[in-house]
N, CA, C and O atoms as CSV, one atom per row, in Angstrom:
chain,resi,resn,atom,element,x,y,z
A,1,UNK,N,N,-9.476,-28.894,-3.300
A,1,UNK,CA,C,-9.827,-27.699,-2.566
A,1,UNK,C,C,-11.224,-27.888,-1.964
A,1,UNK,O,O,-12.225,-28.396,-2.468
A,2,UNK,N,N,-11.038,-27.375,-0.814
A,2,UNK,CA,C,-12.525,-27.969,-0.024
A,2,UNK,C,C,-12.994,-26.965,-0.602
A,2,UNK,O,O,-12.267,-26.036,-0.953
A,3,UNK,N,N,-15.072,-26.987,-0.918
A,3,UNK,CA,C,-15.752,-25.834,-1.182
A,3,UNK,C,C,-16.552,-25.239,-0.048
A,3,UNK,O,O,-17.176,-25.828,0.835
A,4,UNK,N,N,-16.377,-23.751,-0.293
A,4,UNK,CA,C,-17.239,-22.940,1.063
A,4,UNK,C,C,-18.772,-22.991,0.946
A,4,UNK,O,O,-19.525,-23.158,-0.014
A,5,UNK,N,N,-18.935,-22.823,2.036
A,5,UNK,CA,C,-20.384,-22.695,2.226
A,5,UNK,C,C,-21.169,-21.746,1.297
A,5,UNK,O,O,-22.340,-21.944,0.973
A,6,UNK,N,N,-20.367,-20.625,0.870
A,6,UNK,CA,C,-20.777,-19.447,-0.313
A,6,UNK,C,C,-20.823,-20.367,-1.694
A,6,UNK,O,O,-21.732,-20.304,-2.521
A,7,UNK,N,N,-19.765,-21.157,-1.772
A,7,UNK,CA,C,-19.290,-21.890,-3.153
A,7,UNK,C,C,-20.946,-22.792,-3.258
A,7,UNK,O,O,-21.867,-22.595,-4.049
A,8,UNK,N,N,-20.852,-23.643,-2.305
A,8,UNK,CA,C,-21.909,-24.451,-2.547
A,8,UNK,C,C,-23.514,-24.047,-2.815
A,8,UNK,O,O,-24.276,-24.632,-3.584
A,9,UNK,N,N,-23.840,-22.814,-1.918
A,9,UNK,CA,C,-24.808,-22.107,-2.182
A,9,UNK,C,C,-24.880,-21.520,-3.655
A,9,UNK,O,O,-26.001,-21.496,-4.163
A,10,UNK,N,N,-23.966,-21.114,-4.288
A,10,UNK,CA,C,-23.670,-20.546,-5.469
A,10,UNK,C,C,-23.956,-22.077,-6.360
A,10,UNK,O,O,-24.966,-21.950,-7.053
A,11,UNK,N,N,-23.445,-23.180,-6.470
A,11,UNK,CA,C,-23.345,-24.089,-7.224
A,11,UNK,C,C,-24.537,-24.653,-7.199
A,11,UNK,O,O,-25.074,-24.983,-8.256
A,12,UNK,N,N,-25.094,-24.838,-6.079
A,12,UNK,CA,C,-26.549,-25.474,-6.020
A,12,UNK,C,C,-27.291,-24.525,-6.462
A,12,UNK,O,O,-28.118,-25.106,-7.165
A,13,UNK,N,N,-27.594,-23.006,-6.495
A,13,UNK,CA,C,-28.415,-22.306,-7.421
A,13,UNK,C,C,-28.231,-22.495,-8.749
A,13,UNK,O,O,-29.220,-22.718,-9.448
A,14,UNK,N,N,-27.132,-22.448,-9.236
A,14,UNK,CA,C,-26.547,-22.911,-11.024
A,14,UNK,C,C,-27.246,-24.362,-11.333
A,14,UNK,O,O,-27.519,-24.475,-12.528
A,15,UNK,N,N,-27.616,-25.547,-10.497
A,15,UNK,CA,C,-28.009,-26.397,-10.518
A,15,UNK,C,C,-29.562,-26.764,-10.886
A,15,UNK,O,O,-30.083,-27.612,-11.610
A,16,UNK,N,N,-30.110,-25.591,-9.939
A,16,UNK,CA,C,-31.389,-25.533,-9.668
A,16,UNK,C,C,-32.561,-24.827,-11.004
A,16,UNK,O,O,-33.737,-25.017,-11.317
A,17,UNK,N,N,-31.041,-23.656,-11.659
A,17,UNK,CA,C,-31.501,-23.082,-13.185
A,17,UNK,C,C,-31.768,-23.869,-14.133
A,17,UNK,O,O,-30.925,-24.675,-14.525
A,18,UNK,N,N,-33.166,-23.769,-14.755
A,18,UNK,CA,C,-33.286,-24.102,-15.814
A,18,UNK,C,C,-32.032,-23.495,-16.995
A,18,UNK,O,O,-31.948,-24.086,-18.071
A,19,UNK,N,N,-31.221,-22.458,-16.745
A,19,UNK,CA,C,-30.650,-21.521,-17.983
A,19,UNK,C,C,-29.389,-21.169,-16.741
A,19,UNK,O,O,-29.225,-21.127,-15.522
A,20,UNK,N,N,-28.670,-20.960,-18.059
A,20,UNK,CA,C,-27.207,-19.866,-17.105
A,20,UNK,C,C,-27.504,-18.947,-16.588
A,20,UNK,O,O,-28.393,-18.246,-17.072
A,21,UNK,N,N,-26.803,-18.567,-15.282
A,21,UNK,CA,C,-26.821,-17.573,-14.782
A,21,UNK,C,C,-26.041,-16.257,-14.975
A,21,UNK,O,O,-25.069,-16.367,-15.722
A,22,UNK,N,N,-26.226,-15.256,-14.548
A,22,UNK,CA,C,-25.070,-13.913,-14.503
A,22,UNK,C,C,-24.843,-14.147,-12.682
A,22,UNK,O,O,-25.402,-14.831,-11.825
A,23,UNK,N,N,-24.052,-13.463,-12.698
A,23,UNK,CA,C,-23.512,-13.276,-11.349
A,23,UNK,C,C,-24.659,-12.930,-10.516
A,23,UNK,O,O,-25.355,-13.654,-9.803
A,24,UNK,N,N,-24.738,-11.195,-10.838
A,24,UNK,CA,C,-25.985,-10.575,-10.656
A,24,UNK,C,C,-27.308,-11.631,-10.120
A,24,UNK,O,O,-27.771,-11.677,-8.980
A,25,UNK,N,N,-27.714,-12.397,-11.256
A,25,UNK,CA,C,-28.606,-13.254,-10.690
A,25,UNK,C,C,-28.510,-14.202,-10.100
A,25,UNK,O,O,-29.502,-14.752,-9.621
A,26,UNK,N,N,-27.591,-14.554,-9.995
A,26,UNK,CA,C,-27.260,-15.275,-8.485
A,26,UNK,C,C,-27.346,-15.009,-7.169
A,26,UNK,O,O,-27.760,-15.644,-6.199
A,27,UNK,N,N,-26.531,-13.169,-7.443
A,27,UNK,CA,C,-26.605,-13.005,-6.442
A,27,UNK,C,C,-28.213,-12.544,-6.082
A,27,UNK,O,O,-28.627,-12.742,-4.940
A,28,UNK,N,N,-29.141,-11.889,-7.163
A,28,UNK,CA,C,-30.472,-12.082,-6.554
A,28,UNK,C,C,-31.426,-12.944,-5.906
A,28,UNK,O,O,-32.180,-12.738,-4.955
A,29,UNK,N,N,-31.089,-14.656,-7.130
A,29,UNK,CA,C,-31.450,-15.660,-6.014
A,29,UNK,C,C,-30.967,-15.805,-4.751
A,29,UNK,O,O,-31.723,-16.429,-4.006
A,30,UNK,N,N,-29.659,-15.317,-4.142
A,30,UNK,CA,C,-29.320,-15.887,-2.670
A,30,UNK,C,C,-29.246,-14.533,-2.007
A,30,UNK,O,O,-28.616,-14.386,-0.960
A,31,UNK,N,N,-29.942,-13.449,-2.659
A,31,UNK,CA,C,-29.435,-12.773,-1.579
A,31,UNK,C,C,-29.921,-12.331,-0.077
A,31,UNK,O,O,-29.785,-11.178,0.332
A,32,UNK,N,N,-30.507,-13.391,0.695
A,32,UNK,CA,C,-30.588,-13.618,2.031
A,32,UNK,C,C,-29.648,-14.125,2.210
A,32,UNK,O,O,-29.308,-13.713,3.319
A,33,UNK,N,N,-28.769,-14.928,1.795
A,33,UNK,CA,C,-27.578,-15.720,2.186
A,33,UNK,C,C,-26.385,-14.744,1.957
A,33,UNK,O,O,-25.510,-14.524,2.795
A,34,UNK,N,N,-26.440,-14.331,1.041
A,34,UNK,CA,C,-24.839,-13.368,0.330
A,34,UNK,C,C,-25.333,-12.098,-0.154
A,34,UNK,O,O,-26.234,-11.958,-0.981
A,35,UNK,N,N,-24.676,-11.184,0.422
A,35,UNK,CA,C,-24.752,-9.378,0.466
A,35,UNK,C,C,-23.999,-8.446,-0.680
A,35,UNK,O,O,-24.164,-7.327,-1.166
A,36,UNK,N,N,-23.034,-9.601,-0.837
A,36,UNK,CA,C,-21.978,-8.958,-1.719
A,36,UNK,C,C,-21.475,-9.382,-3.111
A,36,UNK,O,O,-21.214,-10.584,-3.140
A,37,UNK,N,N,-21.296,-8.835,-4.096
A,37,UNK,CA,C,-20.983,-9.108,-5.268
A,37,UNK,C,C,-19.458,-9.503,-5.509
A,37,UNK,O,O,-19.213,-10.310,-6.406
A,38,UNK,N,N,-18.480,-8.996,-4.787
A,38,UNK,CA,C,-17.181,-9.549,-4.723
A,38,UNK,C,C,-17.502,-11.253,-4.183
A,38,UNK,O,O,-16.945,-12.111,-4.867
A,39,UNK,N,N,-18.215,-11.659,-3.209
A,39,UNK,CA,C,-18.550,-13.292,-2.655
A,39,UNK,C,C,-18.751,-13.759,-3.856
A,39,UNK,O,O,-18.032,-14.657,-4.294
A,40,UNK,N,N,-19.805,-13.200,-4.611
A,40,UNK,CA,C,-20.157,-13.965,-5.507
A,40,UNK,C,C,-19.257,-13.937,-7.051
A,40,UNK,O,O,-19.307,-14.980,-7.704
A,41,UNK,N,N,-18.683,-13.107,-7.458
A,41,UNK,CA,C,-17.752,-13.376,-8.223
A,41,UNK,C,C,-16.436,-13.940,-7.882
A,41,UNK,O,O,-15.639,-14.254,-8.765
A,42,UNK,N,N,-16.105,-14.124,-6.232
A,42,UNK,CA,C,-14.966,-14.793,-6.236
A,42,UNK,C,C,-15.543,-16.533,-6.119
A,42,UNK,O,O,-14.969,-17.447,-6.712
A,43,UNK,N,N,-16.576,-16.698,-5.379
A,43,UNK,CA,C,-16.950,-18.332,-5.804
A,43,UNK,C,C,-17.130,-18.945,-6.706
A,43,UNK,O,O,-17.128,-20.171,-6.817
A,44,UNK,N,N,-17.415,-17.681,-7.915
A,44,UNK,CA,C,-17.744,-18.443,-9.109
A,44,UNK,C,C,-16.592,-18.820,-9.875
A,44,UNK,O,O,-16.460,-19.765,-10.653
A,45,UNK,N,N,-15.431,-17.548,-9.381
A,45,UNK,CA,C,-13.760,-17.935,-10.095
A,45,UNK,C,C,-13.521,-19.400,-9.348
A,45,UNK,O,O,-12.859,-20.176,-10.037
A,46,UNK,N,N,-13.920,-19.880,-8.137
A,46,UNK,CA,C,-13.186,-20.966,-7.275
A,46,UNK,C,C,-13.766,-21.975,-8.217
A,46,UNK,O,O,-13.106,-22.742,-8.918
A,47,UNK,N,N,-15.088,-21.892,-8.158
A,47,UNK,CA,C,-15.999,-23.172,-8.710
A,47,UNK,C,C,-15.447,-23.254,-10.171
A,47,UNK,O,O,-15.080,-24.375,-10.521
A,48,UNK,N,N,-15.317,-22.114,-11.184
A,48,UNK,CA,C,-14.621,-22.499,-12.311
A,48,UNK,C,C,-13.330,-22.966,-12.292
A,48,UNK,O,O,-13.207,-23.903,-13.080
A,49,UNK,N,N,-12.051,-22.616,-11.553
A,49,UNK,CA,C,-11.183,-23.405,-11.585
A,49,UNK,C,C,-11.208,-24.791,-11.255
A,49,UNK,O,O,-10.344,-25.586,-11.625
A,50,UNK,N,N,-12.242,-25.094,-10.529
A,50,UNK,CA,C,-12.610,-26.345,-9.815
A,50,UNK,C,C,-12.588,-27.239,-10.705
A,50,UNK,O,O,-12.059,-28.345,-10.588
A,51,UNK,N,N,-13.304,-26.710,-11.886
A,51,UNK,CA,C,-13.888,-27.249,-13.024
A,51,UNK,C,C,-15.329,-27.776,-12.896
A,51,UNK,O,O,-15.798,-28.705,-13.552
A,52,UNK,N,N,-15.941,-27.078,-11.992
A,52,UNK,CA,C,-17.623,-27.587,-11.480
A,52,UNK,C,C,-18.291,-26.414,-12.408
A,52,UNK,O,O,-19.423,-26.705,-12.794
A,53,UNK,N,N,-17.928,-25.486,-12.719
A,53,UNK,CA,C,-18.829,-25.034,-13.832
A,53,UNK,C,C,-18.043,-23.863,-14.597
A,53,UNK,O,O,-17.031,-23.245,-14.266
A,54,UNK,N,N,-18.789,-23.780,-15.635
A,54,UNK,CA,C,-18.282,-22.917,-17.278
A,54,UNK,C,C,-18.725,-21.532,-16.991
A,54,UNK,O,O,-19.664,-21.185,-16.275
A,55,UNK,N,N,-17.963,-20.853,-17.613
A,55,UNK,CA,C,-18.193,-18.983,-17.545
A,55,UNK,C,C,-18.321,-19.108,-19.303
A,55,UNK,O,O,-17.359,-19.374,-20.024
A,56,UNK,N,N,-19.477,-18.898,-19.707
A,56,UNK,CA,C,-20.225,-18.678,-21.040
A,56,UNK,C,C,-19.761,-17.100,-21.442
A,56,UNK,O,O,-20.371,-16.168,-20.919
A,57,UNK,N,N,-18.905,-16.899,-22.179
A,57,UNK,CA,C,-17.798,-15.451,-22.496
A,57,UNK,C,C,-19.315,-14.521,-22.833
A,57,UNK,O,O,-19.727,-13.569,-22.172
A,58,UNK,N,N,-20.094,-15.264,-24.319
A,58,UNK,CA,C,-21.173,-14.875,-25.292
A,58,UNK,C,C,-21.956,-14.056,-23.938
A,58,UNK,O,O,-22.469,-12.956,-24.140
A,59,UNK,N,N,-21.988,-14.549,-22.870
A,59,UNK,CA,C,-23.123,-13.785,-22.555
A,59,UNK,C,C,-23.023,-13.780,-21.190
A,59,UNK,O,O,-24.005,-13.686,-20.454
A,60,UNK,N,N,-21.787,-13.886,-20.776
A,60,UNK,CA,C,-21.225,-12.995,-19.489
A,60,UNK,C,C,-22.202,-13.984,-18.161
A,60,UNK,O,O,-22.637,-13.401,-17.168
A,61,UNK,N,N,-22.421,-15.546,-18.387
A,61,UNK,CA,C,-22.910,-16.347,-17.671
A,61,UNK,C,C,-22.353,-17.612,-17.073
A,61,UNK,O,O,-21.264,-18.092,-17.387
A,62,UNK,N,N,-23.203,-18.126,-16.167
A,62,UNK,CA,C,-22.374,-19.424,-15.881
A,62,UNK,C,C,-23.688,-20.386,-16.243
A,62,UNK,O,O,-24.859,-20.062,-16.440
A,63,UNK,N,N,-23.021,-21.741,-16.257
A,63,UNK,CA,C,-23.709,-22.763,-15.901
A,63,UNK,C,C,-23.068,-24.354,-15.528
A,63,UNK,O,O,-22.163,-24.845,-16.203
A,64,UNK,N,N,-23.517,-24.858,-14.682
A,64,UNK,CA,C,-23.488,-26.159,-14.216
A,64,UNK,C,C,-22.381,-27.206,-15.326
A,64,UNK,O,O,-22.634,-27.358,-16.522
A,65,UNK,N,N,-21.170,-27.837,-14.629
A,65,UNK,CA,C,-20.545,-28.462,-16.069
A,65,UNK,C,C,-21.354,-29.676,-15.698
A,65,UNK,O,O,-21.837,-29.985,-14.609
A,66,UNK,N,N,-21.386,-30.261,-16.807
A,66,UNK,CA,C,-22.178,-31.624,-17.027
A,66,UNK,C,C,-21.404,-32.897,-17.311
A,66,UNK,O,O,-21.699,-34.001,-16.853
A,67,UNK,N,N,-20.300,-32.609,-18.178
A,67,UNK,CA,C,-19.118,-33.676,-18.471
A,67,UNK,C,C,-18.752,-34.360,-17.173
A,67,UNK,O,O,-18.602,-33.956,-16.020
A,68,UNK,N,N,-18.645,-35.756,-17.874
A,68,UNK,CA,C,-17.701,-36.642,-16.659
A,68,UNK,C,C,-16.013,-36.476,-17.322
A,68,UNK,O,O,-15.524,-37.259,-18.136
A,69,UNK,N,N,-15.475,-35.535,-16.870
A,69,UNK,CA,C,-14.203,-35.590,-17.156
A,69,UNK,C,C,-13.732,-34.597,-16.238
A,69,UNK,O,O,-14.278,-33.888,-15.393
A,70,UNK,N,N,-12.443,-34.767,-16.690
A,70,UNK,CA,C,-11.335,-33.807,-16.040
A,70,UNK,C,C,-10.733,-32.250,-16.369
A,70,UNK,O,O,-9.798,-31.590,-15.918
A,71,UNK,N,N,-11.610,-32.060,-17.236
A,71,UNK,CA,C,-11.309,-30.689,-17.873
A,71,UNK,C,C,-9.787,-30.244,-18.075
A,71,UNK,O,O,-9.377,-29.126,-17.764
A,72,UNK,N,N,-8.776,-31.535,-18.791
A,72,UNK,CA,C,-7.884,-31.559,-19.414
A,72,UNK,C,C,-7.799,-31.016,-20.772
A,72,UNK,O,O,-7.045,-30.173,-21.258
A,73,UNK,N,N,-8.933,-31.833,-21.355
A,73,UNK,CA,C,-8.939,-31.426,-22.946
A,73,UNK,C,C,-10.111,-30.032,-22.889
A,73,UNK,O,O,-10.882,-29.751,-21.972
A,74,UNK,N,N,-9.952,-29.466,-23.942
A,74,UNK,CA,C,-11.088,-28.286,-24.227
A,74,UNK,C,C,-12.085,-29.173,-24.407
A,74,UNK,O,O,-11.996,-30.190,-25.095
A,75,UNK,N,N,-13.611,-28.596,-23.442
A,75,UNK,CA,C,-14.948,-28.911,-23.874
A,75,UNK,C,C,-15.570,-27.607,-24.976
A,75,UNK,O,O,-15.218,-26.428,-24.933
A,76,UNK,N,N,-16.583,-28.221,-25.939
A,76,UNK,CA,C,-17.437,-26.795,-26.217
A,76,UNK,C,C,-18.455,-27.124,-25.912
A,76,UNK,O,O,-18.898,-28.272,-25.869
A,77,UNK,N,N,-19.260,-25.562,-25.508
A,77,UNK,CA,C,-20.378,-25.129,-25.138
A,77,UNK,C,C,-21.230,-24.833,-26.172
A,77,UNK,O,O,-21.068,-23.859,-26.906
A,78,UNK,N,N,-22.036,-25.539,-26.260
A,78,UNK,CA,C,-22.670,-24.966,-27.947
A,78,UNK,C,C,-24.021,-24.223,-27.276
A,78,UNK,O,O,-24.724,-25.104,-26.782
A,79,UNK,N,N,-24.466,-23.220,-27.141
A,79,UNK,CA,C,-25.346,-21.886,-26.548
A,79,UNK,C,C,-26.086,-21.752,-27.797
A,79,UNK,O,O,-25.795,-21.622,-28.986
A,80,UNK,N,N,-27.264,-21.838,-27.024
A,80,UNK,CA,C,-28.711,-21.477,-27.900
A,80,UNK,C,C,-28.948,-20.069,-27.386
A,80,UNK,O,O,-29.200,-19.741,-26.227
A,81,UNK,N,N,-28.800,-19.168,-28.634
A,81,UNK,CA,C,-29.465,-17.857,-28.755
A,81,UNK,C,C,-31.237,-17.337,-28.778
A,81,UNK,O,O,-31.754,-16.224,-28.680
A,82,UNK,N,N,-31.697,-18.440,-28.918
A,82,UNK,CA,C,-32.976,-18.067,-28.212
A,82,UNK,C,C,-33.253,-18.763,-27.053
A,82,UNK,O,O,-33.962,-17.979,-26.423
A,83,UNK,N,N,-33.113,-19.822,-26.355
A,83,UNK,CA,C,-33.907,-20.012,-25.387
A,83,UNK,C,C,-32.794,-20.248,-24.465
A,83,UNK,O,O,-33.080,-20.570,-23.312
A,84,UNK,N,N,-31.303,-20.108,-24.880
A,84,UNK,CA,C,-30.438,-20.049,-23.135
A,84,UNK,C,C,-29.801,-21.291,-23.342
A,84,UNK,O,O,-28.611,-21.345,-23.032
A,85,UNK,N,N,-30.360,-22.334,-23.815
A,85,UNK,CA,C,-29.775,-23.680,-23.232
A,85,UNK,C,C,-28.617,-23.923,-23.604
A,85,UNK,O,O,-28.329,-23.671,-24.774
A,86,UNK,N,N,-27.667,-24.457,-22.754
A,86,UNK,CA,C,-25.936,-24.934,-22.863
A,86,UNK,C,C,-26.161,-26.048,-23.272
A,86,UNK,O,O,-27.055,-26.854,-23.015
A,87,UNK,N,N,-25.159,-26.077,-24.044
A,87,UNK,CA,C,-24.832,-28.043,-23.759
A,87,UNK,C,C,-23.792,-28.365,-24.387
A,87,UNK,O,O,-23.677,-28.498,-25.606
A,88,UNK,N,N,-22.521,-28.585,-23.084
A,88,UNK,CA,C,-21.199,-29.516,-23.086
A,88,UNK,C,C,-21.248,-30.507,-23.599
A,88,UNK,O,O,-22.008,-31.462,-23.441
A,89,UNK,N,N,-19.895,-30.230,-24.680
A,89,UNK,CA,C,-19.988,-31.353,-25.696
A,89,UNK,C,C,-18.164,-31.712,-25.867
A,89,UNK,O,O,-17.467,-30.992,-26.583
A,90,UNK,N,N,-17.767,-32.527,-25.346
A,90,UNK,CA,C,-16.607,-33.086,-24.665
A,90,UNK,C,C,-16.129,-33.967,-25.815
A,90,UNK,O,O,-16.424,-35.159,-25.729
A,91,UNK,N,N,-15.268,-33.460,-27.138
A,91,UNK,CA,C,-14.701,-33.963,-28.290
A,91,UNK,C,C,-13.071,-34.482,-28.356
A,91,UNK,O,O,-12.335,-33.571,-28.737
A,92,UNK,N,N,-12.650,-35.242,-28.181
A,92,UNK,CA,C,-10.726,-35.373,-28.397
A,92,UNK,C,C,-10.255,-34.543,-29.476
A,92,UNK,O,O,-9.271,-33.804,-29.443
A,93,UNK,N,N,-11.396,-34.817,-30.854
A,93,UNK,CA,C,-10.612,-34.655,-32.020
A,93,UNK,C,C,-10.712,-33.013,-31.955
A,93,UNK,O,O,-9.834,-32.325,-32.475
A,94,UNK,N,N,-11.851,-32.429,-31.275
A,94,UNK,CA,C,-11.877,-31.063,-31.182
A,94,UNK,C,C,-10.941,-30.102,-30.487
A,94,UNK,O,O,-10.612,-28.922,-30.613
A,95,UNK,N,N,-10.630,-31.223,-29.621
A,95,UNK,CA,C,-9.794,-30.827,-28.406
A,95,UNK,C,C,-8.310,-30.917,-29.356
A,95,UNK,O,O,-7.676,-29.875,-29.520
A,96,UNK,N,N,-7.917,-31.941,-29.832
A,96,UNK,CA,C,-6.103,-31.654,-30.494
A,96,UNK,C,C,-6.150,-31.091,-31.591
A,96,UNK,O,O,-5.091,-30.656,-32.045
A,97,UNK,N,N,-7.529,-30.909,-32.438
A,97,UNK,CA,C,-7.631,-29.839,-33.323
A,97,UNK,C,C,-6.881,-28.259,-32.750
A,97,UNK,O,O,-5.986,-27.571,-33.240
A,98,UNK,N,N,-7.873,-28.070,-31.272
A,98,UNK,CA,C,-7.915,-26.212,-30.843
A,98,UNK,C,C,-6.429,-26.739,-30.605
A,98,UNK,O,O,-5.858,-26.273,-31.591
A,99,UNK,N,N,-5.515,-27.403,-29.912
A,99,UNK,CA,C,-4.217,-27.345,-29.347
A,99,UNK,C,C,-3.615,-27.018,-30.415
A,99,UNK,O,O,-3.195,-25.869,-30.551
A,100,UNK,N,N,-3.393,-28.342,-31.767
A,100,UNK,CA,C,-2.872,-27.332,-32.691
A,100,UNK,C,C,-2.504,-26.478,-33.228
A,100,UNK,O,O,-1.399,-26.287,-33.737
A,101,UNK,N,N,-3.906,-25.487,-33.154
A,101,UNK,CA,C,-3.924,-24.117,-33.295
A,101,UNK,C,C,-3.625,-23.306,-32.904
A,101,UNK,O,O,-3.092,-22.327,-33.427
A,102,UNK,N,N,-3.987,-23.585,-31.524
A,102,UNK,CA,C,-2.841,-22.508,-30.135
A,102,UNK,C,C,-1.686,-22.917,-30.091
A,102,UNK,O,O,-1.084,-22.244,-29.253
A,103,UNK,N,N,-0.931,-23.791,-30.620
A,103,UNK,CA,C,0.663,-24.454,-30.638
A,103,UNK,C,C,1.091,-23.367,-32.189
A,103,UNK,O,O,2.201,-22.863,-32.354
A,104,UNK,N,N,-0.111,-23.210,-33.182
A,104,UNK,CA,C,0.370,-22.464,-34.150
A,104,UNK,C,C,0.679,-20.844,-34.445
A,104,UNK,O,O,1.194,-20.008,-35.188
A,105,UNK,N,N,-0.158,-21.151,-33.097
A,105,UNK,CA,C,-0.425,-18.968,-33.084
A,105,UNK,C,C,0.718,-18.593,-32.161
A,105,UNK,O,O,1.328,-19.323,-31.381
A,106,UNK,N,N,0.884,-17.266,-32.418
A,106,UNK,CA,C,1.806,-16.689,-31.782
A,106,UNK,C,C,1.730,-15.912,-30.245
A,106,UNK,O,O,2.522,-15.380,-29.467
A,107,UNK,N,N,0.356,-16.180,-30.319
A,107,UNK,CA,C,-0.346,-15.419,-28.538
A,107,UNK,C,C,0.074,-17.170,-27.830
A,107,UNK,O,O,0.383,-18.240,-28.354
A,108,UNK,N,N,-0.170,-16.593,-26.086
A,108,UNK,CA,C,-0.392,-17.366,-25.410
A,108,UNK,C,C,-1.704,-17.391,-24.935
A,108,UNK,O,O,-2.165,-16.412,-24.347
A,109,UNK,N,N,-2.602,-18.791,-25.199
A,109,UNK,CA,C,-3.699,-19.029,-25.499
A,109,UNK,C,C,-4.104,-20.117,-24.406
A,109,UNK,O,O,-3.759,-21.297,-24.471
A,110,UNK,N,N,-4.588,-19.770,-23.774
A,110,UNK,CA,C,-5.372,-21.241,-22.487
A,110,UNK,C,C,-6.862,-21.044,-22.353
A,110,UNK,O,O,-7.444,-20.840,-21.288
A,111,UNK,N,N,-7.534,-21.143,-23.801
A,111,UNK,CA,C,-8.950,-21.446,-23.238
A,111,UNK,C,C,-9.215,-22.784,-22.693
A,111,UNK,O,O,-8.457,-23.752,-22.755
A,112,UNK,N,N,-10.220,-22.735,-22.226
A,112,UNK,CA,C,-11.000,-23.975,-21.109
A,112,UNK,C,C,-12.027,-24.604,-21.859
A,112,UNK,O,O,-12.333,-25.794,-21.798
A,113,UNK,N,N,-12.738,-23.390,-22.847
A,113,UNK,CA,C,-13.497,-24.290,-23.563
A,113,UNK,C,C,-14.021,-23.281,-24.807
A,113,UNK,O,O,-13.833,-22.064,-24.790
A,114,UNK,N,N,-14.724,-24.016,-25.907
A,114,UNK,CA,C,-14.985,-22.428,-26.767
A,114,UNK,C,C,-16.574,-22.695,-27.216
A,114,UNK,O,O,-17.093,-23.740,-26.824
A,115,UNK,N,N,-17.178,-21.976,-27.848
A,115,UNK,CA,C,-18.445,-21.750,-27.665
A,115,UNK,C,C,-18.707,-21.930,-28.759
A,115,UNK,O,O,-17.715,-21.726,-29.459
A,116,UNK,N,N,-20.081,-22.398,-29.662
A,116,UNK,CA,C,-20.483,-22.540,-30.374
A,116,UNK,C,C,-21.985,-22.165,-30.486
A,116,UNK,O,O,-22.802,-22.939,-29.987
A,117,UNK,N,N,-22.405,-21.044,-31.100
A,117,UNK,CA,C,-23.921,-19.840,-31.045
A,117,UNK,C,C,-24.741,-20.846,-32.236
A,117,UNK,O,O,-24.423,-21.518,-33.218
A,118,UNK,N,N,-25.833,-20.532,-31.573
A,118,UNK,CA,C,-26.562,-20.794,-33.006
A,118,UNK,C,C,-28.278,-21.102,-32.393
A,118,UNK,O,O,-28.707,-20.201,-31.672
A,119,UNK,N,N,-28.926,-21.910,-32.565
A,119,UNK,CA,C,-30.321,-22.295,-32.646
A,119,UNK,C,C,-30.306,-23.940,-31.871
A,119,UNK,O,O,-29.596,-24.738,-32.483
A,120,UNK,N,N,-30.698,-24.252,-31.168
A,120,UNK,CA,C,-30.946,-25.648,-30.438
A,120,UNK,C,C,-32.187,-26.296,-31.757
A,120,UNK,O,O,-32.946,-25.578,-32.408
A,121,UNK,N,N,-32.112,-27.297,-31.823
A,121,UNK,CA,C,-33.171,-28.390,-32.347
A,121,UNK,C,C,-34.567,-27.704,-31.676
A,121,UNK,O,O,-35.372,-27.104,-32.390
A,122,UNK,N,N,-34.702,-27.819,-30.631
A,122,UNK,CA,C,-35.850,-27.436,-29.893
A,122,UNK,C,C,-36.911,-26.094,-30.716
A,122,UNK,O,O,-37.905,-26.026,-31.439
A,123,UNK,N,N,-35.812,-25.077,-29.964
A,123,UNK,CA,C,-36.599,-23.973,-31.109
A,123,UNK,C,C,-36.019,-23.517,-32.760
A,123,UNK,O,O,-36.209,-22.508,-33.440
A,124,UNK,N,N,-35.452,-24.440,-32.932
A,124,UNK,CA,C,-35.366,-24.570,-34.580
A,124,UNK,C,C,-37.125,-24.940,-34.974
A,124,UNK,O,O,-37.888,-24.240,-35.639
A,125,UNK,N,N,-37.428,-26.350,-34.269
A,125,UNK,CA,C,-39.197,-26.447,-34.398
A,125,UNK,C,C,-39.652,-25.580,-34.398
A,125,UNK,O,O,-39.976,-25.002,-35.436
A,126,UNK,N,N,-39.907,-25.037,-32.963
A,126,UNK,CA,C,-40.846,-23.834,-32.852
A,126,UNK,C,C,-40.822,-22.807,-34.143
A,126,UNK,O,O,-41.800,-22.425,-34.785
A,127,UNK,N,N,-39.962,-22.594,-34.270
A,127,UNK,CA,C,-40.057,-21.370,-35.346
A,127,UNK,C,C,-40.455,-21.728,-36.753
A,127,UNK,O,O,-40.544,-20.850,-37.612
């Protein structure tokens, strides 16, 4: 799927963040470029199916995917609760572990990736 000129503007701001974004602040960084909040939540659905970047559930954000893969298997996002930082962490055994599980449950289940909260190394120090 070719990406729009909205898509790319949107992806290169996610790029440019030190931290995930909300929509909202996206659309504050561009909004000389983009007026509307429907633009910007529908580029961010394009760019996530794309598989060019993650919708963080915990905190209603995006950020930049980092994996060299195909977003076949589940990645997790392991999210630092104090300072923001993501970081894609692209496992097999994690990945036919979650299938398992969704092969065992009785819902129909297609996450993309699942999240893991807690404290980064970084400000584990600090504190």
């Amino acid at each position: 799927m070719k990406i729009s000129k909205n898509d790319d503007l949107i992806l290169s701001a996610l790029k440019k963040s030190k931290k995930p974004l909300s929509a909202y602040e996206v659309l504050s960084k561009l909004s000389k470029q983009i007026k509307s909040p429907p633009i910007v939540y529908r580029s961010l659905k394009r760019l996530e199916d794309e598989g060019k970047i993650h919708q963080i559930q915990s905190t209603s954000t995006y950020t930049v995917c980092h994996g060299e893969h195909e977003h076949q298997d589940l990645s997790a996002l392991v999210v630092c609760t104090d300072c923001g930082k993501v970081t894609e962490v692209e496992d097999k055994t994690l990945a036919a572990m979650m299938k398992t599980i969704i092969e065992k449950s009785a819902l129909s289940i297609k996450p993309k990736s699942i999240e893991i909260i807690g404290s980064c190394s970084d400000c584990i120090k600090v504190n």
